[in-house]
DOZA-600858 format. One line per 2 residues: their letters; for each residue z, y, x of N, C-alpha, C. Coordinates in steps of 0.2 Angstrom, whole numbers. Each point is the difference from the previous one (the first is absolute). Layout:
<atoms>
A) Z:Y:X:Z:Y:X:Z:Y:X ~ ...
</atoms>
This chain:
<atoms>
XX) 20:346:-344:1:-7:-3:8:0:-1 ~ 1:-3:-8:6:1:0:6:-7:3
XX) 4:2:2:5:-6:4:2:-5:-4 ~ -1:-8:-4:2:-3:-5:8:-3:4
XX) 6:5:0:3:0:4:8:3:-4 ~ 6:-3:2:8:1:-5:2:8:5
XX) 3:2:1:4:5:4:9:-2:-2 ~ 1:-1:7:7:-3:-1:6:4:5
XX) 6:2:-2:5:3:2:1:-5:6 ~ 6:4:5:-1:-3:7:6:-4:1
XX) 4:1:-5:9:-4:3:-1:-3:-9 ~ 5:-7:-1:1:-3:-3:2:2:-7
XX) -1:-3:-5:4:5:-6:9:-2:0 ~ 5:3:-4:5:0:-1:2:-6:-5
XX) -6:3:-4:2:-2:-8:-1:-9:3 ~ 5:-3:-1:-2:-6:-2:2:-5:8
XX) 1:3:2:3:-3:10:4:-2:-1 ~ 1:-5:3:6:-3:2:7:2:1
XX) 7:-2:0:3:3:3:3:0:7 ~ -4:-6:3:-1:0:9:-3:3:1
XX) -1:-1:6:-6:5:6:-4:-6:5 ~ -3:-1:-5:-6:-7:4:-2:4:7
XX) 0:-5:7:-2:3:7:-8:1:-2 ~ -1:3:5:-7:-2:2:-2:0:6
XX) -7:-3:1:-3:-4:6:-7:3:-1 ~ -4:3:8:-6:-1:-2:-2:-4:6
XX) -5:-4:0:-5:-2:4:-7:0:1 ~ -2:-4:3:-10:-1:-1:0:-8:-3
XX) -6:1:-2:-4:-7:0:-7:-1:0 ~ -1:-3:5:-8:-2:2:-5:-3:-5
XX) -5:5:-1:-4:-5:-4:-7:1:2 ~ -5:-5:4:-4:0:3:-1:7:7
XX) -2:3:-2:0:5:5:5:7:-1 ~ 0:-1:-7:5:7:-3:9:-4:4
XX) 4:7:-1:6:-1:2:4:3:-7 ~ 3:-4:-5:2:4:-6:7:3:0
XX) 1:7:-3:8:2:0:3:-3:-5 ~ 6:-2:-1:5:-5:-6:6:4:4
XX) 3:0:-10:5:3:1:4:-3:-5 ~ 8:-3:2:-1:-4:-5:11:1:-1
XX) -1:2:-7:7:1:-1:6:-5:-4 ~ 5:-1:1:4:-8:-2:0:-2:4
XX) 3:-4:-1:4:-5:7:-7:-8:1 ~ 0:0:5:-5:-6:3:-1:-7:-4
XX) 6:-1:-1:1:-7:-4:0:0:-9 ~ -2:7:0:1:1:-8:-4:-5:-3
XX) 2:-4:-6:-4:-4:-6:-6:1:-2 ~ 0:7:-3:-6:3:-3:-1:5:4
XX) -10:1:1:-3:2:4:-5:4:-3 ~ 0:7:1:-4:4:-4:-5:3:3
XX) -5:0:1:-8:3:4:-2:6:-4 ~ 1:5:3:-5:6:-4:-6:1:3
XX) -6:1:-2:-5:2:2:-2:7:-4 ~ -1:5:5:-2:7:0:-4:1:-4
XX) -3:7:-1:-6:1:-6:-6:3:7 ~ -2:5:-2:-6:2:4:-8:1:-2
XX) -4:-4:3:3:-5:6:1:8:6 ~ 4:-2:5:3:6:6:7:4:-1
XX) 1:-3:-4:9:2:1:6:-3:5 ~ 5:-2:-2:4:-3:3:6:-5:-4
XX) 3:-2:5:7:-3:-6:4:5:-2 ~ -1:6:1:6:6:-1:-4:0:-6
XX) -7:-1:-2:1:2:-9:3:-6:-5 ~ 2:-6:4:4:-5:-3:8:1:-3
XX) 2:6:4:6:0:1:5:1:-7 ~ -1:0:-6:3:-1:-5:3:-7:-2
XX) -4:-3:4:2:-7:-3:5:-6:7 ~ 2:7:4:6:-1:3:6:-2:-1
XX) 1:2:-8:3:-1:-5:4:-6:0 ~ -6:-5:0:2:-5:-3:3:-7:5
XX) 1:5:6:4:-5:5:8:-1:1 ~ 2:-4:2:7:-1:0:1:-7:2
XX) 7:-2:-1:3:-6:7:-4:-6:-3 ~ -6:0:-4:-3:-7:0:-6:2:-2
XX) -2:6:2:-8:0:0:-1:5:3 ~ -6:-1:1:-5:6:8:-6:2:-4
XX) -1:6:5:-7:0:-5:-3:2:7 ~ -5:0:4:-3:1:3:-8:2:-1
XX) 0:7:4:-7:6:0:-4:-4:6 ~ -5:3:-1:-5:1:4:-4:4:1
XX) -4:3:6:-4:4:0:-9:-3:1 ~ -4:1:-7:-5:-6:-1:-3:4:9
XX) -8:-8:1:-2:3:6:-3:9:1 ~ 1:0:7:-4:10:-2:3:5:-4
XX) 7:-1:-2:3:3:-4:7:-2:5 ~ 5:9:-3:8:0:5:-1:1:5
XX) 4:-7:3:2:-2:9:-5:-6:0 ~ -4:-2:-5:-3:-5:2:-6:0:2
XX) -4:-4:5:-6:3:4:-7:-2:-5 ~ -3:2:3:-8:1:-4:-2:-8:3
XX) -5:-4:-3:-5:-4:2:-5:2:6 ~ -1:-6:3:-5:5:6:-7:-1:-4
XX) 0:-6:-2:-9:-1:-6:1:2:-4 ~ 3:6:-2:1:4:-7:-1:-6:-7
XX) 3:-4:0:0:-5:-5:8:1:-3 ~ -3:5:-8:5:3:-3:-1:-5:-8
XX) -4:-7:1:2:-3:-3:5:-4:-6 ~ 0:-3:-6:4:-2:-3:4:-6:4
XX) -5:-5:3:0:-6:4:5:2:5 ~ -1:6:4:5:2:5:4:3:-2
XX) 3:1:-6:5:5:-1:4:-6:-4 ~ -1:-5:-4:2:-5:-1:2:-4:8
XX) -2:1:3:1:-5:6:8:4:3 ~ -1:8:1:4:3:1:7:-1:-5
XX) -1:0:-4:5:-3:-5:4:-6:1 ~ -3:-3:1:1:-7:2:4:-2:6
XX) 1:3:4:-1:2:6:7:3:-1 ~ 3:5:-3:6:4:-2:4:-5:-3
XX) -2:-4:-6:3:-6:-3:2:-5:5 ~ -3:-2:3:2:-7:4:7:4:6
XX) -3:5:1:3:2:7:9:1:-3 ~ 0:1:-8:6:4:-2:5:-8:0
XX) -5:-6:-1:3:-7:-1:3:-4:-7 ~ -1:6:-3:0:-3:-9:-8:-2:-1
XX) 3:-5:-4:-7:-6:0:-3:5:-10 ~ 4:1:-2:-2:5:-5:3:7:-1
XX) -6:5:-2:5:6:0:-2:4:-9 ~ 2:4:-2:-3:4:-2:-2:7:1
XX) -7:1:-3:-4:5:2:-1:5:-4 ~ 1:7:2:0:7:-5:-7:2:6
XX) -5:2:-7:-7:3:3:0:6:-6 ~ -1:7:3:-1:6:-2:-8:0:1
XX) -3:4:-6:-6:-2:1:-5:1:3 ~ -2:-1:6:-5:-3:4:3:-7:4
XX) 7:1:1:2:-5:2:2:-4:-6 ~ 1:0:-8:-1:-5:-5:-7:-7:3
XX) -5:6:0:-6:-5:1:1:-5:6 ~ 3:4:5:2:-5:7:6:-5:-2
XX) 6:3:-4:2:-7:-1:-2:-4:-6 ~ -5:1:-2:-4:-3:-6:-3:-5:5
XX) -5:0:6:-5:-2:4:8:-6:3 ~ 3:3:2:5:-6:5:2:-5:-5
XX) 2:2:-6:4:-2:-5:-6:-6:-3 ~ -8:1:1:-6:-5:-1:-2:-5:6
XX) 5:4:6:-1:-7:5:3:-2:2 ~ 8:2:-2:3:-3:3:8:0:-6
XX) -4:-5:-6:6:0:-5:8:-3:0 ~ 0:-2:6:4:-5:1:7:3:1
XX) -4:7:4:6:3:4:2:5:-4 ~ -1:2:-6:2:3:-4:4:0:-6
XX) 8:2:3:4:-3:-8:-2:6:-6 ~ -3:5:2:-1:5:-5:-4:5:1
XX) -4:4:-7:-3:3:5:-2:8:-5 ~ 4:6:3:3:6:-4:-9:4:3
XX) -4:4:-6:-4:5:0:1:6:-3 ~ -1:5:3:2:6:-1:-6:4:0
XX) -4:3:-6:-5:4:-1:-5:-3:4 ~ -1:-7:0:-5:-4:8:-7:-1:-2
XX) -2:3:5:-7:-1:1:-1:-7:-3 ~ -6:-2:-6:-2:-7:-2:-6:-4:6
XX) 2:-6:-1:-6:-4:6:-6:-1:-4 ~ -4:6:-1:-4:1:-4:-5:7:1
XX) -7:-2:1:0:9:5:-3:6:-5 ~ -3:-5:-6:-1:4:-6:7:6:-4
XX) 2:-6:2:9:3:-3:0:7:3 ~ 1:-3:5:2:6:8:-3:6:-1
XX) -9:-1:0:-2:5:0:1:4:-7 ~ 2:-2:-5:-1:2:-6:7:5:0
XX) 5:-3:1:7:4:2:-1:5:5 ~ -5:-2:5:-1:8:3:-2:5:-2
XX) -5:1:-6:-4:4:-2:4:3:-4 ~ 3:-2:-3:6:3:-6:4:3:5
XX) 2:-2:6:5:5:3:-4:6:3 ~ -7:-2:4:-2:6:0:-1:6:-4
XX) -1:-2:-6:0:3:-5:7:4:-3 ~ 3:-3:1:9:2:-3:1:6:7
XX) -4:0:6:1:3:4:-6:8:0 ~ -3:-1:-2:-6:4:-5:3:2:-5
XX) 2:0:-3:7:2:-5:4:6:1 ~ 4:-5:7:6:5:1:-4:5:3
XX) -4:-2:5:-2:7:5:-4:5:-4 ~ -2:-1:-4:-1:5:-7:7:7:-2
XX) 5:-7:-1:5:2:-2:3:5:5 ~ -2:1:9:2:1:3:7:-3:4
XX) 0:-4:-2:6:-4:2:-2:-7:4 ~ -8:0:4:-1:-2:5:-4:5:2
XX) 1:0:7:-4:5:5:-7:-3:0 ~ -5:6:1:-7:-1:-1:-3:4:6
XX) -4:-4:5:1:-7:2:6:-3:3 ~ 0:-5:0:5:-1:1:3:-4:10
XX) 6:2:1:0:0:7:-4:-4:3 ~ -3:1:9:-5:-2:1:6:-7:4
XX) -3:-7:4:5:-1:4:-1:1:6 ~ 5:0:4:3:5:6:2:-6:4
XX) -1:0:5:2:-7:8:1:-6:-6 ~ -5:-3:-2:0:-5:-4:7:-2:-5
XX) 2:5:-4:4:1:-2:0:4:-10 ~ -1:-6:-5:1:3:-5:4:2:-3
XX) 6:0:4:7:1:-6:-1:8:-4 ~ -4:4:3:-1:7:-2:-3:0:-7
XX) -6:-6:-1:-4:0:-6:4:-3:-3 ~ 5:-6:0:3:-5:-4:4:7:-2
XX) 4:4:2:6:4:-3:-4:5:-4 ~ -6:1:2:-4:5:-6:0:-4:-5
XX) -1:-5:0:-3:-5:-6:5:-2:-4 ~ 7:4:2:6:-4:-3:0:1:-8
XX) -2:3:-3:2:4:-8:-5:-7:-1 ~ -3:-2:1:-6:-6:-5:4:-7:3
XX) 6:1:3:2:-8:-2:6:1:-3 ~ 2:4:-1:6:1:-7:-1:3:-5
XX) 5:-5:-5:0:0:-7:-2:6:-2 ~ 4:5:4:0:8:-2:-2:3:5
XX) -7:3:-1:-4:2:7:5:9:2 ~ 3:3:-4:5:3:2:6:2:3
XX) 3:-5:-3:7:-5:4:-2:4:9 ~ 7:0:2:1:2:6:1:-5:5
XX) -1:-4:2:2:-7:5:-1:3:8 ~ 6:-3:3:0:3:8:-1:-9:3
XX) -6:-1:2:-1:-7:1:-3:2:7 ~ 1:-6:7:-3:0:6:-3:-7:0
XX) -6:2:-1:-4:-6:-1:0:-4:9 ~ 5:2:4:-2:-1:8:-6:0:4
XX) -2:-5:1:-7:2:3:-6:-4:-6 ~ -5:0:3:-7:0:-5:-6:0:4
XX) -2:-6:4:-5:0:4:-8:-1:-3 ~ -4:6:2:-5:-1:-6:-4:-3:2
XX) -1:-3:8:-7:-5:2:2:-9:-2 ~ 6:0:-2:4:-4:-3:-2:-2:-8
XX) 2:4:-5:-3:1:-5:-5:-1:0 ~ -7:4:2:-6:-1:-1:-1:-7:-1
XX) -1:-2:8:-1:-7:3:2:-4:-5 ~ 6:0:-4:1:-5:-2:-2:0:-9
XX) -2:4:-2:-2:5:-7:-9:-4:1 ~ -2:-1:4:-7:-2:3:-1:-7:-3
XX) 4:-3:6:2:-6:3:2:-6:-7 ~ 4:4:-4:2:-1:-8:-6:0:-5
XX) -5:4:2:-5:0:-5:-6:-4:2 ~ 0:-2:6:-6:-5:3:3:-5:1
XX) 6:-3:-3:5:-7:2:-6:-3:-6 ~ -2:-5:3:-4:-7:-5:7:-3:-2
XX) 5:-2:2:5:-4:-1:4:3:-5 ~ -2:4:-2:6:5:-7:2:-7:-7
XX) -9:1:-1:-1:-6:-7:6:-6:1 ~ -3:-2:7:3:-8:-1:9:0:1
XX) 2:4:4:7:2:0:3:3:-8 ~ -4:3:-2:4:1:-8:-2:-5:-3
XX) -3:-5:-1:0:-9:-2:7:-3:1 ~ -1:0:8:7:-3:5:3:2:-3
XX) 3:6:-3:6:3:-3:2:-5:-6 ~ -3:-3:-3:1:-3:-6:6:-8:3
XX) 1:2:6:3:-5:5:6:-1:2 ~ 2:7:-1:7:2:-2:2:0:-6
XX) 5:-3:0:5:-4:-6:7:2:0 ~ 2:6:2:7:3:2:1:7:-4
XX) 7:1:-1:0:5:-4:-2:10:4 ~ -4:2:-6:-1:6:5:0:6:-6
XX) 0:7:4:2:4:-5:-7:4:3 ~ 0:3:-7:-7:6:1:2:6:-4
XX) 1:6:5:2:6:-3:-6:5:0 ~ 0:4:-4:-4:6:1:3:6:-3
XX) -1:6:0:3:7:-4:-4:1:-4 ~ 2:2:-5:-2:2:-8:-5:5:1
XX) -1:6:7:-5:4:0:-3:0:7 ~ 0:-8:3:-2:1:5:-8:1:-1
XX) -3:5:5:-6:3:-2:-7:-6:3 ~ 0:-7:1:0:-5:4:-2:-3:-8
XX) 1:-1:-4:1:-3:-6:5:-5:-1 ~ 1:-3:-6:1:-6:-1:-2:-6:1
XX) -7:2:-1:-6:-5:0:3:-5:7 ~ 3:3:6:1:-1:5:6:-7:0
XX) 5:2:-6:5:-4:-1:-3:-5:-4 ~ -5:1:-5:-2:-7:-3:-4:-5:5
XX) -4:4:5:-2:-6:3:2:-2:3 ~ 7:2:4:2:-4:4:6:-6:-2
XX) 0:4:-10:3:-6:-4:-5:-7:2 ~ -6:1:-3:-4:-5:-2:-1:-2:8
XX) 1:2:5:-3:-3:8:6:-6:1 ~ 5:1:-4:8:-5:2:1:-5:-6
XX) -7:-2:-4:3:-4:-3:1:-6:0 ~ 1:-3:6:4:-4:1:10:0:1
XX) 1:8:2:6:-1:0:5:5:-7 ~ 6:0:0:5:0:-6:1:9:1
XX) -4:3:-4:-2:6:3:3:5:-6 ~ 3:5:5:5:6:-6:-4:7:3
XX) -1:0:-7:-7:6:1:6:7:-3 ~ -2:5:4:6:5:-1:-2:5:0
XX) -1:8:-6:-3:6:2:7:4:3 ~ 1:5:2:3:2:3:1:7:-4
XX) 4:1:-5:-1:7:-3:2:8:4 ~ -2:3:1:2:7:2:-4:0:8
XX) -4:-2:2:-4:-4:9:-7:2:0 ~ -3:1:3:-7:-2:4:0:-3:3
XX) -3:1:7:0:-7:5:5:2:3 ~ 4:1:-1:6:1:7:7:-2:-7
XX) 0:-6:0:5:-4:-4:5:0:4 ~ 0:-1:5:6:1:6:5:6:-1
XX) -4:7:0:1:5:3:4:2:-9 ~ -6:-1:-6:1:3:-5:6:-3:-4
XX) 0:-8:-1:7:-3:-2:1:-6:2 ~ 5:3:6:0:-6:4:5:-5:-3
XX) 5:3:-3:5:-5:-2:-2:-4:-6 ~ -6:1:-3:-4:-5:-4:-4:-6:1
XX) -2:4:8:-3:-5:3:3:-6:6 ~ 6:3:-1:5:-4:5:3:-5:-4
XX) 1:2:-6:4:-3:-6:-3:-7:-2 ~ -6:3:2:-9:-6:-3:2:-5:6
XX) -1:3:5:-1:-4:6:6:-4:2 ~ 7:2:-2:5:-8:1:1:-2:-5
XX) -1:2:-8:1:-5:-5:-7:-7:3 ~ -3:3:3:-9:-6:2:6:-5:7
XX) 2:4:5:3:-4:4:5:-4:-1 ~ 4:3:-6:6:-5:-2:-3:-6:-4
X) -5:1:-3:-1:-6:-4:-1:-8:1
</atoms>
């Protein structure tokens, strides 16, 4: 099954940083039974408060690390590691949940003490901050998607078949391994790095990316959890609840479709929405043109 998942570089980009050296701090924060990892860059008191959420689902904040970028002496951006992924511990009732991952979020917000933040969702985490974003609009001054999974399962499912297909493509082409790696002490980083030619624009391109870790009982569970969530409908409704500005990005060859950008157009229309292809990209807009995508993302913050 293929990973509807970003592959992200491990250290920050250059292009586009600061010219400080924002500290960093990491701690925990408790939610429910889970203990979560935060890691959070700028200074404590900064004005504007940036949340990335991870893709996956089983990755870490190290595949957010592009958007490190946009820290400095009046804003933070602070990672996490969703539950069951990173440093952060697994659920004892395996409830890999939207309702719990939203609760987990929330949970990261309150504790940072900014009463609004903006949120960058890479897509599996698009849907999760699409899902907080419907329950909790208040707390959100903005709200940036990146190739994001739509609150929609039709959607979902439909974008996955097209990838596994584009992945039946390349292994044709020889340019994905057949079959493809097994996972190993519940770890898929092996599969995700075969799989890397199908989330770039140019499945040939050479990219040296450490996607860190990739925990697959992680993924599954929550790839499940996602498909049997009753509350998908009513939460992409909620969505029409949000009234703030948000930016929606996709790649011109992400193999994911576009179809994925339009809905998640039509899912926000209640807010002031900059719908953006990304030219030269597939789903790794990060990796592929970041400076495009950083360039998007403070002209949205400055306005």
């Amino acid at each position: 099954m293929a990973l509807f998942v970003p592959l992200t570089f491990a250290a920050a980009c250059s292009s586009g940083a600061p010219s400080v050296h924002p500290s960093i701090s990491e701690s925990t924060v408790a939610s429910g039974d889970v203990t979560l990892h935060v890691r959070t860059l700028g200074p404590p008191a900064a004005a504007d408060t940036i949340i990335t959420v991870h893709g996956g689902p089983g990755l870490s904040l190290q595949a957010m690390a592009p958007y490190d970028a946009l820290a400095g002496n009046t804003r933070r951006v602070i990672g996490y590691d969703q539950r069951g992924s990173g440093r952060s511990t697994a659920p004892k009732d395996g409830d890999f949940g939207l309702a719990a991952q939203v609760a987990d979020l929330e949970q990261v917000r309150a504790a940072s003490g900014a009463a609004t933040v903006t949120l960058i969702g890479e897509s599996w985490g698009g849907a999760l901050a699409e899902a907080y974003a419907a329950t909790h609009p208040g707390h959100v001054r903005a709200l940036v998607l990146v190739g994001a999974v739509p609150l929609d399962r039709a959607a979902f499912l439909a974008g996955q078949a097209r990838f596994r297909a584009h992945i039946t493509e390349l292994q044709a082409a020889g340019l994905i391994p057949t079959p493809l790696p097994a996972v190993a002490g519940n770890s898929c980083k092996a599969q995700l790095l075969a799989e890397l030619p199908a989330y770039l624009a140019d499945p040939h391109s050479v990219a040296h990316i450490d996607p860190g870790t990739c925990t697959s009982s992680t993924s599954q569970a929550t790839y499940r959890a996602l498909l049997a969530d009753e509350s998908v409908p009513s939460l992409a409704e909620e969505l029409s609840n949000f009234h703030g500005p948000a930016l929606v990005v996709m790649g011109d060859h992400d193999a994911f479709g576009l179809e994925w950008l339009d809905r998640n157009v039509a899912l926000l229309r209640g807010a002031r929405v900059t719908r953006v292809v990304a030219t030269g990209a597939g789903h790794l807009v990060a990796i592929e043109q970041t400076q495009q995508l950083l360039t998007r993302i403070s002209a949205l913050l400055a306005g």
